[in-house]
C-alpha positions in Angstrom: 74.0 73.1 121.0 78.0 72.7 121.0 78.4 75.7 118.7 76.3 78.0 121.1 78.8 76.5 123.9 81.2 77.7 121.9 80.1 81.3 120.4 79.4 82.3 123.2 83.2 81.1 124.9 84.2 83.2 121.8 82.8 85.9 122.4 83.1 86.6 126.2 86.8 85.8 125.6 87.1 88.6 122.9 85.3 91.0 125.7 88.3 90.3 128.1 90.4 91.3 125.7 89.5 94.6 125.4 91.8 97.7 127.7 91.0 97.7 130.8 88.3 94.3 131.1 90.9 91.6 131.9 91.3 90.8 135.6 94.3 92.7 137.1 97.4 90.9 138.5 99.6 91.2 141.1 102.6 93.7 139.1 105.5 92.9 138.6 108.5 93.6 140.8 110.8 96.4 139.9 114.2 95.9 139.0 115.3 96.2 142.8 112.7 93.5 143.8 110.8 96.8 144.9 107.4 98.0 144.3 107.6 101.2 143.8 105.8 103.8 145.5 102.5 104.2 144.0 101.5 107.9 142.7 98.2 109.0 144.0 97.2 109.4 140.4 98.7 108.0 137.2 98.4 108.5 133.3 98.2 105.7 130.8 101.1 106.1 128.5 98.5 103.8 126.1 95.5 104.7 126.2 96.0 108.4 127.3 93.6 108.0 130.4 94.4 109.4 134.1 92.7 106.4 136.7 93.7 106.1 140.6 96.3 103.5 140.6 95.9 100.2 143.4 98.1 97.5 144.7 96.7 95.5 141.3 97.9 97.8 139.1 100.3 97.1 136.2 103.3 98.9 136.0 106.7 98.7 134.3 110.0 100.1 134.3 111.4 101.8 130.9 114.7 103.9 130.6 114.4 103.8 134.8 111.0 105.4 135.0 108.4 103.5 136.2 104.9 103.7 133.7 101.8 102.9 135.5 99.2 101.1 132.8 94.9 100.9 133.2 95.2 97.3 132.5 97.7 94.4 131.7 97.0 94.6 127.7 98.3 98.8 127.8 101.3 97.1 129.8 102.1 94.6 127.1 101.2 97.4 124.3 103.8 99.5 125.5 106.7 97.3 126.5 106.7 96.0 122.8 107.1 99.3 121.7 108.1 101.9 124.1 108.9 104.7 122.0 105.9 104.7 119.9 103.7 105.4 123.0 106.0 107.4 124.6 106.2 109.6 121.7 102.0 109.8 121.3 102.1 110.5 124.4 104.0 113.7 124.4 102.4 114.5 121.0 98.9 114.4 122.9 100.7 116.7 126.0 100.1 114.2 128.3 102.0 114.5 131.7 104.1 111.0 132.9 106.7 110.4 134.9 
């Protein structure tokens, strides 16, 4: 019985781990200790996808643009390694800021 208890924390905890699935936070400030304005729409520099941005939404400042991200694990993605996504990103012709 212990080892269902514990598949099954397994596996629901892999779920949350997929893009978009984990519970949203509050963002982060921006350098200023700011938000900044929130677009109308944004583009995933991640995962490529356009979504309607909230007040939960991730964000981050890179090179003093602010990306907006589709969930916290895009965020972390792309802060390890900006350039890489940045760089997909323009390969793929998608529009950021």
């Amino acid at each position: 019985m212990a080892m269902r208890w514990w598949l099954v924390a397994a596996l629901a905890s892999s779920a949350n781990l997929a893009c978009g699935a984990a519970p949203a936070r509050p963002a982060a400030e921006a350098p200023s200790g700011t938000t900044p304005a929130r677009p109308a729409q944004a583009t995933c520099p991640v995962m490529g996808e356009t979504f309607t941005p909230s007040d939960e939404t991730e964000y981050a400042e890179y090179k003093g643009v602010t990306y907006w991200f589709c969930c916290r694990g895009c965020r972390g993605k792309f802060l390890a390694e900006p350039e890489k996504y940045l760089q997909a990103a323009a390969e793929r012709g998608l529009k950021l800021p």
